[in-house]
DOLO-866498 format. One record per residue: x, y, z of N, C-alpha, C in turn. Coordinates in nm, 4 decimals. Layout:
+----------+----------+----------+----------+----------+----------+----------+----------+----------+
|      n.x |      n.y |      n.z |     ca.x |     ca.y |     ca.z |      c.x |      c.y |      c.z |
+----------+----------+----------+----------+----------+----------+----------+----------+----------+
|        X |        Y |        Z |        X |        Y |        Z |        X |        Y |        Z |
...
+----------+----------+----------+----------+----------+----------+----------+----------+----------+
! end
This chain:
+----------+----------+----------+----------+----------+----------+----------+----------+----------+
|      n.x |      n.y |      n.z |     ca.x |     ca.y |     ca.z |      c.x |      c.y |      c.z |
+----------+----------+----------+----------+----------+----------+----------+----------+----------+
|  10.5404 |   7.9397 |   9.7566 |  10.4297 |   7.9189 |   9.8467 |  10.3938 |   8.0513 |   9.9132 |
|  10.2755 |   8.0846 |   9.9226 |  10.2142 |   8.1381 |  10.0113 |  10.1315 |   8.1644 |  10.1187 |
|  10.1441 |   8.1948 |  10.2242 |  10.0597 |   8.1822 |  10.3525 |  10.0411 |   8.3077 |  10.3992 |
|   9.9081 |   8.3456 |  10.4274 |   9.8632 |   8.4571 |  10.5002 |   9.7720 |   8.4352 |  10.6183 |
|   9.8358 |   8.5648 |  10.7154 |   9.7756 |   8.5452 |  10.8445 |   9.6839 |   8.6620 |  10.8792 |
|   9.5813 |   8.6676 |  10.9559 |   9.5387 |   8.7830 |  11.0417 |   9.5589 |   8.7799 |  11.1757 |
|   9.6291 |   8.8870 |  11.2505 |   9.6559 |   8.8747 |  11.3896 |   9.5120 |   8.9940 |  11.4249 |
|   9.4987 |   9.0066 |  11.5525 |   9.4230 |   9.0379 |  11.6452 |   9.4669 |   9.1852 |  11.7101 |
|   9.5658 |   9.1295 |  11.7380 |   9.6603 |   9.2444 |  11.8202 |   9.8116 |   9.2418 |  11.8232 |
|   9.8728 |   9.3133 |  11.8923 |  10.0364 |   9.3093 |  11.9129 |  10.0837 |   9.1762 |  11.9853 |
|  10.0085 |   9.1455 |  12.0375 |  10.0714 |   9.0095 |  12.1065 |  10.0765 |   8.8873 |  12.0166 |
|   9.9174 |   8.8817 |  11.9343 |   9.9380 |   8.7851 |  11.8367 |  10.0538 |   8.8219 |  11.7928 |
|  10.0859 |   8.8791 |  11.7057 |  10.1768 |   8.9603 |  11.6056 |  10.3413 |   8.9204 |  11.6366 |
|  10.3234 |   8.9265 |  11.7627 |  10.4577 |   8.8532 |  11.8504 |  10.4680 |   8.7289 |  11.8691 |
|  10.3646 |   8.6775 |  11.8603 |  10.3708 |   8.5209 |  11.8499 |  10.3643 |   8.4506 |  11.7828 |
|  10.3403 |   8.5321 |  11.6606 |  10.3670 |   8.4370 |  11.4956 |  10.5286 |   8.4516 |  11.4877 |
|  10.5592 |   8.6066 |  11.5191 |  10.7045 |   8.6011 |  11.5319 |  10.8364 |   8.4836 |  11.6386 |
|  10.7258 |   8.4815 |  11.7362 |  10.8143 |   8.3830 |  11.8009 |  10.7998 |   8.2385 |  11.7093 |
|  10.6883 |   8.2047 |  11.6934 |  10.6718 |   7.9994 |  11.5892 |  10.7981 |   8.0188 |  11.4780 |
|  10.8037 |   8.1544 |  11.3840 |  10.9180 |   8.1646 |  11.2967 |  11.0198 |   8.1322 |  11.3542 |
|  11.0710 |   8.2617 |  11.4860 |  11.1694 |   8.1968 |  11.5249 |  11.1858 |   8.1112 |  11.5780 |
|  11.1074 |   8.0009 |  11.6402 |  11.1884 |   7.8862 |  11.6666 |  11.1985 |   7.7667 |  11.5367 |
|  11.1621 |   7.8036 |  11.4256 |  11.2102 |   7.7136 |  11.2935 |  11.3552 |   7.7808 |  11.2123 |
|  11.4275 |   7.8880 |  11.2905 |  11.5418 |   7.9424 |  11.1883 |  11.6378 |   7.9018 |  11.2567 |
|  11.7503 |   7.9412 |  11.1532 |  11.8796 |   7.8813 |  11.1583 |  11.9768 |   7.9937 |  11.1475 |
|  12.1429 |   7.9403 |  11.1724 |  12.1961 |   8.0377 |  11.1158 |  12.2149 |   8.0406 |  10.9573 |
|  12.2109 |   8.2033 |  10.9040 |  12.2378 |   8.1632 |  10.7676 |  12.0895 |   8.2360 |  10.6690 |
|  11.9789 |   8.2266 |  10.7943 |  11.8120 |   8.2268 |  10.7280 |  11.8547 |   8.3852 |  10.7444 |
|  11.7201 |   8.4074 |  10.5999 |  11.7434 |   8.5825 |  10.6120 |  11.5511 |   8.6130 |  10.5336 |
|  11.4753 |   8.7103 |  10.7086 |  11.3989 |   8.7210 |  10.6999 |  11.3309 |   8.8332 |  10.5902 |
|  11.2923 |   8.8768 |  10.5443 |  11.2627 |   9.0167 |  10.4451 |  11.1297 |   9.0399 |  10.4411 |
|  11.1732 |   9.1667 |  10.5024 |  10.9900 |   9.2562 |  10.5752 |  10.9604 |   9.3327 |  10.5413 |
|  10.8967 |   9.3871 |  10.5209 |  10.8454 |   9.5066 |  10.3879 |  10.6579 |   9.5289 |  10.4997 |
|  10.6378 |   9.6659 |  10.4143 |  10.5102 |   9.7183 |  10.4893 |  10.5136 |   9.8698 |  10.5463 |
|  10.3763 |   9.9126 |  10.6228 |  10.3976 |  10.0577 |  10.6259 |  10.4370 |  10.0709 |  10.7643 |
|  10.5379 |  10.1698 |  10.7872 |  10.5675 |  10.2482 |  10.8981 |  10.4101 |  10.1747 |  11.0084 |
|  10.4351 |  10.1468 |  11.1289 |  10.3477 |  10.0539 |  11.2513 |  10.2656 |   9.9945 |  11.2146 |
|  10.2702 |   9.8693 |  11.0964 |  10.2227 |   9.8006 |  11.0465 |  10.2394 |   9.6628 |  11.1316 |
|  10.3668 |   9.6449 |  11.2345 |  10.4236 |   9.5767 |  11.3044 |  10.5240 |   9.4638 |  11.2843 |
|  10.6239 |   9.5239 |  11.1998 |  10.7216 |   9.4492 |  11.1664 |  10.8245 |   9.4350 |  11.3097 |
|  10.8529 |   9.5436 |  11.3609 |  10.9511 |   9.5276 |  11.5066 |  10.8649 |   9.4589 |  11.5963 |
|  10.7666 |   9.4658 |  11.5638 |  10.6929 |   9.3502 |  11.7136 |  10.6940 |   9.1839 |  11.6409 |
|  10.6759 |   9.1941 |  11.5977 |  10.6999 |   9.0230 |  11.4602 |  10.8569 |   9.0398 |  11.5079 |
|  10.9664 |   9.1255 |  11.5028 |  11.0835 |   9.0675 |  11.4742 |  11.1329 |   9.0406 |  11.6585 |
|  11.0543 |   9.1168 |  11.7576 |  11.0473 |   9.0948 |  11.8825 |  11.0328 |   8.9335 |  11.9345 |
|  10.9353 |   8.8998 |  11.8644 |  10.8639 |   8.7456 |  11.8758 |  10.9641 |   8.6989 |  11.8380 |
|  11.0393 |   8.6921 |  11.7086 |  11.1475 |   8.6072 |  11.6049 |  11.2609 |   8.6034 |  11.7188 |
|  11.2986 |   8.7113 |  11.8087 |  11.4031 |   8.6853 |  11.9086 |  11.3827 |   8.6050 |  12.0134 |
|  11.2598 |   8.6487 |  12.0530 |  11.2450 |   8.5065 |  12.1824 |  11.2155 |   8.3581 |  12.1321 |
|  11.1783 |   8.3400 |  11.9994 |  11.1609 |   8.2155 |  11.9720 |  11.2555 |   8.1672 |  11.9318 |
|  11.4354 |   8.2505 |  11.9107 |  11.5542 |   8.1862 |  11.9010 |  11.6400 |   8.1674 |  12.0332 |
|  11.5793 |   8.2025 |  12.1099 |  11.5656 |   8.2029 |  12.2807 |  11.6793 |   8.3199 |  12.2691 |
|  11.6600 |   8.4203 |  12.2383 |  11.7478 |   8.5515 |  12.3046 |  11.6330 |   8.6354 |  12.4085 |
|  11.7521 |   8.6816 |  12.4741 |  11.6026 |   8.7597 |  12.6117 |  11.6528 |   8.8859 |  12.5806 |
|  11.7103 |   8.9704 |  12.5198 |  11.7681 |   9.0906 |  12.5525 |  11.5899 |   9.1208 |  12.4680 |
|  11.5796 |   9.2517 |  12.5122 |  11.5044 |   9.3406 |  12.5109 |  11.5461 |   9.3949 |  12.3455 |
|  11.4383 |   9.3464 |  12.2246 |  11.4669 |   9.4111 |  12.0907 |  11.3862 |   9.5537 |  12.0908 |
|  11.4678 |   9.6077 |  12.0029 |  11.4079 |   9.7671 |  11.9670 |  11.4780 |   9.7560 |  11.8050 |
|  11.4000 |   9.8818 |  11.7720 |  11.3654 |   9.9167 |  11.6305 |  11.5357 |   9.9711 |  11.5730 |
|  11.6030 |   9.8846 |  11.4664 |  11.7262 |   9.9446 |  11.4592 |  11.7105 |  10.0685 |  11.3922 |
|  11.5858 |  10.1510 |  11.3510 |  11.6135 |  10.2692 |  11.2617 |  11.6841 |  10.3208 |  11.2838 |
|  11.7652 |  10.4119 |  11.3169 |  11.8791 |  10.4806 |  11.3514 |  12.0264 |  10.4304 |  11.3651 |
|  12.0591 |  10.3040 |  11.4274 |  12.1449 |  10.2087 |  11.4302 |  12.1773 |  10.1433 |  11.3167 |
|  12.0634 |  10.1276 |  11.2301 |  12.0623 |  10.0553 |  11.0981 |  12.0620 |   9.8706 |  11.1284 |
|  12.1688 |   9.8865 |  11.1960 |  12.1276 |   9.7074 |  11.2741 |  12.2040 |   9.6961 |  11.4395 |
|  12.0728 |   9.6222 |  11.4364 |  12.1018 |   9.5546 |  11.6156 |  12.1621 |   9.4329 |  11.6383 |
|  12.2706 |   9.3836 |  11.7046 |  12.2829 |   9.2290 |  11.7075 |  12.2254 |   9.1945 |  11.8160 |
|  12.1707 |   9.0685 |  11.8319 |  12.1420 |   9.0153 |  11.9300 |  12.1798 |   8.8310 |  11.9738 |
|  12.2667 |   8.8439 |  12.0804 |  12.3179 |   8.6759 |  12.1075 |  12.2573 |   8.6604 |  12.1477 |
|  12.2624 |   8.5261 |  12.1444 |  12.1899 |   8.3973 |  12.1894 |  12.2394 |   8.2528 |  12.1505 |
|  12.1608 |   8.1419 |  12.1759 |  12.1428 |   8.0210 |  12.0909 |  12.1904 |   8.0239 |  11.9842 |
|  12.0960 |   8.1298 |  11.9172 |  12.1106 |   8.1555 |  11.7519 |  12.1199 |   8.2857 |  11.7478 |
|  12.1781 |   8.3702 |  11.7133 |  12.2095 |   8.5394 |  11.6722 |  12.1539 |   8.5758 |  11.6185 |
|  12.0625 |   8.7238 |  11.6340 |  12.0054 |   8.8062 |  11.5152 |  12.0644 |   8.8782 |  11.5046 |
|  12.0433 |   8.9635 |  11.3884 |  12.0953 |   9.0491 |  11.3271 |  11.9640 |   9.1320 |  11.3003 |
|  11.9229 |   9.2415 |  11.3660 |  11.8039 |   9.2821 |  11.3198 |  11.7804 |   9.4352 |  11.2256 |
|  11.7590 |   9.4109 |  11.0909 |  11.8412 |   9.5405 |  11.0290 |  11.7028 |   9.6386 |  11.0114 |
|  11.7281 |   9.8211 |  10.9601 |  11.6108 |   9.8578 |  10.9541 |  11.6957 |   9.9355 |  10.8329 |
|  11.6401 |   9.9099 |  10.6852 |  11.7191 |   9.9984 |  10.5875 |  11.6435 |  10.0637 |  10.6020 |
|  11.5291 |  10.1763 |  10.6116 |  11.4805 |  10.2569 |  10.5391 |  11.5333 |  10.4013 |  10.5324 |
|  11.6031 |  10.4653 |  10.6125 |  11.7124 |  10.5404 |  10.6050 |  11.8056 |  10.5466 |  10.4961 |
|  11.8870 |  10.4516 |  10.4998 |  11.9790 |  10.4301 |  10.3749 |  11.9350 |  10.5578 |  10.2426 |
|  12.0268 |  10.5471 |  10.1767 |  12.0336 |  10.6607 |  10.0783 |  12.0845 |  10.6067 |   9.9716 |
|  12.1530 |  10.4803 |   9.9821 |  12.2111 |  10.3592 |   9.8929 |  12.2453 |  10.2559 |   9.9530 |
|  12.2400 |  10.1418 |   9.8237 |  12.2945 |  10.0325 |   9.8437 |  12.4279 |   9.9998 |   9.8943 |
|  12.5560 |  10.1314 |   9.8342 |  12.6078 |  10.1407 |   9.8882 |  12.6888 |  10.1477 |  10.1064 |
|  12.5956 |  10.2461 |  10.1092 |  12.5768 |  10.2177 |  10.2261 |  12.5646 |  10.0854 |  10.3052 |
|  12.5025 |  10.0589 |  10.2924 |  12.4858 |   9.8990 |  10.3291 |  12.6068 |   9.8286 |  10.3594 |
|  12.6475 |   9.8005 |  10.2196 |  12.7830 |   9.7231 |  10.1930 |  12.8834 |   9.7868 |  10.3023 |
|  12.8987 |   9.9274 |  10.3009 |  13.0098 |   9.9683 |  10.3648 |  12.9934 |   9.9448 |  10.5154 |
|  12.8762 |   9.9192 |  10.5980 |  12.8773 |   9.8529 |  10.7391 |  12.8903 |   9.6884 |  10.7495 |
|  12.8872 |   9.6535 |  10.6138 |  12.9853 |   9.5321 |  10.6780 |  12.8428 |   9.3967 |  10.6217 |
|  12.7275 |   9.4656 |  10.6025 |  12.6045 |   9.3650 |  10.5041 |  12.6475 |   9.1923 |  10.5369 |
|  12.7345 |   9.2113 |  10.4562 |  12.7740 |   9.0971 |  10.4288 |  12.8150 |   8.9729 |  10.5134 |
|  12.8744 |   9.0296 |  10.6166 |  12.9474 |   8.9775 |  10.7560 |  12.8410 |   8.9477 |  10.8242 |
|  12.7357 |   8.9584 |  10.7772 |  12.6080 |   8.9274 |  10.8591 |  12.5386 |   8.7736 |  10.8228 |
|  12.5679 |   8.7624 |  10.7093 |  12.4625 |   8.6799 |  10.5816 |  12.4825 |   8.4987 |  10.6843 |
|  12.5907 |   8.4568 |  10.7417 |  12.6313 |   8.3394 |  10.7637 |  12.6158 |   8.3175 |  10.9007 |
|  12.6595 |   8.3681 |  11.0237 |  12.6401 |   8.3337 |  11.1548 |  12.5309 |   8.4046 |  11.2331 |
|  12.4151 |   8.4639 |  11.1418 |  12.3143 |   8.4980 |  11.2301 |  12.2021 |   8.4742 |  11.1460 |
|  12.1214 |   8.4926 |  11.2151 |  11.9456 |   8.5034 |  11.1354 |  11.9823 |   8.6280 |  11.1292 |
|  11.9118 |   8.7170 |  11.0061 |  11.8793 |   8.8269 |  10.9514 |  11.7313 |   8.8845 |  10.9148 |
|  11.7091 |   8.9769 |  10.9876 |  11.5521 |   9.0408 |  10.9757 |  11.5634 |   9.1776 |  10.9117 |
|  11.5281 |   9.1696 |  10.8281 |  11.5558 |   9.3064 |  10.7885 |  11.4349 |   9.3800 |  10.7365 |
|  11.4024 |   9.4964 |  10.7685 |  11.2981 |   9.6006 |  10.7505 |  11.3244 |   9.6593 |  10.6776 |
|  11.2054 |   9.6832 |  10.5887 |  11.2424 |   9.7542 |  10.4481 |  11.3287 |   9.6954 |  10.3443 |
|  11.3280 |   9.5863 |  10.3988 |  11.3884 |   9.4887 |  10.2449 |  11.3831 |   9.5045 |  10.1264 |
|  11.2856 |   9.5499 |  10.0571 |  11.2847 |   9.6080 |   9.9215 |  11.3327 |   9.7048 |   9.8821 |
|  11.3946 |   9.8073 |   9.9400 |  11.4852 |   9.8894 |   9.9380 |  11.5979 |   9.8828 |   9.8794 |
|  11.6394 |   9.6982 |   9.9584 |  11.7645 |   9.6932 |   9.8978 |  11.7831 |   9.5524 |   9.8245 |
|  11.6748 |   9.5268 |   9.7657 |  11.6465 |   9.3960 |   9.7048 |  11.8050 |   9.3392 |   9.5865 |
|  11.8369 |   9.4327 |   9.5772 |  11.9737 |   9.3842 |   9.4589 |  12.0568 |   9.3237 |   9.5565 |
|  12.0812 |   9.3758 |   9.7078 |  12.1820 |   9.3010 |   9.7614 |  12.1754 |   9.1704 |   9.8693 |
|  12.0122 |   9.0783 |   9.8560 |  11.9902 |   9.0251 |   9.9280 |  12.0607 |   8.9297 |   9.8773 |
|  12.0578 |   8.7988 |   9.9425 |  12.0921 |   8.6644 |   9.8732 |  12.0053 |   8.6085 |   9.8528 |
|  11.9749 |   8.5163 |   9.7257 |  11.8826 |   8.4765 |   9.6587 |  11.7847 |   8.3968 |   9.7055 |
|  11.7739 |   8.3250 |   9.8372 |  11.6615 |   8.2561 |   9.8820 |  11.6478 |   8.3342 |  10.0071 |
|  11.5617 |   8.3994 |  10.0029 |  11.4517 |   8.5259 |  10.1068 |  11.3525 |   8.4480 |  10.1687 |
|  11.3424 |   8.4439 |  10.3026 |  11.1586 |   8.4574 |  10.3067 |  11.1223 |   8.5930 |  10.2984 |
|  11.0281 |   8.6383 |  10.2787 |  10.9419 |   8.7977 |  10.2318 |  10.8387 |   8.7667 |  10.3360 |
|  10.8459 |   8.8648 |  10.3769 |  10.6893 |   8.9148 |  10.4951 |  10.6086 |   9.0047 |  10.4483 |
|  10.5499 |   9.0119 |  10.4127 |  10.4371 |   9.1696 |  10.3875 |  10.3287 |   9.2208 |  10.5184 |
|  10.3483 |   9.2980 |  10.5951 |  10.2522 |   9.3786 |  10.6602 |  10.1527 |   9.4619 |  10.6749 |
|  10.0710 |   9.3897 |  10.6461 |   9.9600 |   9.5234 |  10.5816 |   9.8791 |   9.5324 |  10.7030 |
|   9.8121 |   9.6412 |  10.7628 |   9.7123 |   9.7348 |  10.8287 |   9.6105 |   9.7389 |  10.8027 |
|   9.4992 |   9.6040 |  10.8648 |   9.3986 |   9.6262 |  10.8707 |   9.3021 |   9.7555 |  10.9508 |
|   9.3146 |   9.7647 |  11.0463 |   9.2501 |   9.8490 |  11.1269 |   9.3656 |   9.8649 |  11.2812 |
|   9.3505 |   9.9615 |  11.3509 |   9.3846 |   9.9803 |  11.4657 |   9.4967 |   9.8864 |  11.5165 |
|   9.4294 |   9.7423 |  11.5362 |   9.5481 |   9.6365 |  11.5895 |   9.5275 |   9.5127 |  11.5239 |
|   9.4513 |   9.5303 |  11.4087 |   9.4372 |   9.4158 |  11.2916 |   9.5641 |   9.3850 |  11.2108 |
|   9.6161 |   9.3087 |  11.1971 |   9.7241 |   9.3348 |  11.0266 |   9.7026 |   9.1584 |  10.9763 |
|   9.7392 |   9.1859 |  10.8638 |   9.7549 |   9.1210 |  10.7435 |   9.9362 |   9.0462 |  10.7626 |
|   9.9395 |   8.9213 |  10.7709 |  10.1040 |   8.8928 |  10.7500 |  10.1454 |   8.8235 |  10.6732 |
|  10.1624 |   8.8361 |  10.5347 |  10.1792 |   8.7189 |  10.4278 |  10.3024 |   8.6895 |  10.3628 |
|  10.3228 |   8.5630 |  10.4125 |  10.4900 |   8.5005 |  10.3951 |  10.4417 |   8.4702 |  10.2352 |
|  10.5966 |   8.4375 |  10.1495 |  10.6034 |   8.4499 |  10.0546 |  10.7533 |   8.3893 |  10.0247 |
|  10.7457 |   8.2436 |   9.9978 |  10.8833 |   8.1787 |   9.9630 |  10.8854 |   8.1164 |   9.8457 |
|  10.9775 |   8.1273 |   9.7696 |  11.0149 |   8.0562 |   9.6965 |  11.0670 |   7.9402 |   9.6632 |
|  11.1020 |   7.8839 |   9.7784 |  11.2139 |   7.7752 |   9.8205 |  11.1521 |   7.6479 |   9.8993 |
|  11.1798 |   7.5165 |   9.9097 |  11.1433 |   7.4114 |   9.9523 |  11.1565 |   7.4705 |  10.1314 |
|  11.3263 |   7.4857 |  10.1409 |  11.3349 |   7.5425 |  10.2498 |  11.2686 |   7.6183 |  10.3642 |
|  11.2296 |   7.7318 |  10.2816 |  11.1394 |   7.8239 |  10.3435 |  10.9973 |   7.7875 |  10.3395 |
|  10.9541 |   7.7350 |  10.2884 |  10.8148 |   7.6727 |  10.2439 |  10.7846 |   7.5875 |  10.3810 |
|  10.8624 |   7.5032 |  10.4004 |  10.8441 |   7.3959 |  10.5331 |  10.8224 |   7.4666 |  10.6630 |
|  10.9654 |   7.5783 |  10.6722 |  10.9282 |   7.6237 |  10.7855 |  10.7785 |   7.6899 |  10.7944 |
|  10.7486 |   7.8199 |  10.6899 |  10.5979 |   7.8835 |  10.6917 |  10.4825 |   7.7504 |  10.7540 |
|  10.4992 |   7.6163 |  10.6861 |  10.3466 |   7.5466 |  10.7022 |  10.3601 |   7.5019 |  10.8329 |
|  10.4937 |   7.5445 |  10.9331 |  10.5172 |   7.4706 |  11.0815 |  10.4313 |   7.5959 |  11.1247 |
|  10.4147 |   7.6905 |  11.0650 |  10.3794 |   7.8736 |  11.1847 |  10.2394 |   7.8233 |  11.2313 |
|  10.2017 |   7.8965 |  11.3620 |  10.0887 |   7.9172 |  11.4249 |  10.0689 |   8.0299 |  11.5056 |
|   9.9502 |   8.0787 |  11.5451 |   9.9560 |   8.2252 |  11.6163 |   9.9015 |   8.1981 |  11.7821 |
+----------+----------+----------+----------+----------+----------+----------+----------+----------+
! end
């Protein structure tokens, strides 16, 4: 299934992110792809308050991943750094996959080591504070939650 959105601005953008997050679970693993301030960290901003975490999200580039408690835990990853797949694995990837939601930026990067049912985000840049947000599931699962989203 596919669903595409147009947001307005950064706030929309945060509030499609929040409707996602309040349909995930532990276990769900988001996959975001798009260009450098296309607004994937403001989408994954929204995805935290709609799993009711309040901490203040920021961009893990440098960190590679952020956790964040709550209700439900994120895990908010940013590969584009990485230099390998390797890498990945060796902070622990894996230890992530089961007791948190997973957002990860730049997902295609490391597409060999996801687990096999993804939702996919694409971000595309319309203009200034326009974007493009088109979910992309494969799965019954993921399919249900996308047709619950609203902005």
């Amino acid at each position: 299934m596919e669903l595409v959105f147009e947001t307005q601005n950064i706030e929309q953008t945060e509030k499609l992110g929040k409707s996602l997050g309040k349909c995930l679970s532990k276990g769900d693993f988001v996959a975001l792809t798009g260009d450098l301030g296309a607004g994937k960290t403001a989408f994954t901003k929204g995805v935290a308050k709609g799993l009711g975490i309040k901490d203040d999200v920021t961009s893990p580039t440098f960190t590679i991943i952020n956790e964040y408690p709550g209700p439900v835990p994120l895990a908010h990853m940013d590969v584009y750094r990485l230099k390998s797949l390797q890498e990945l694995e060796n902070i622990g990837f894996d230890d992530y996959l089961d007791g948190y939601v997973v957002v990860m930026e730049w997902a295609d990067k490391v597409k060999e080591l996801l687990p096999e049912d993804v939702l996919w985000i694409d971000f595309k840049v319309l203009d200034n504070s326009h974007r493009q947000i088109r979910f992309v599931s494969s799965s019954p699962y993921y399919d249900d939650k996308i047709r619950e989203l609203s902005i």
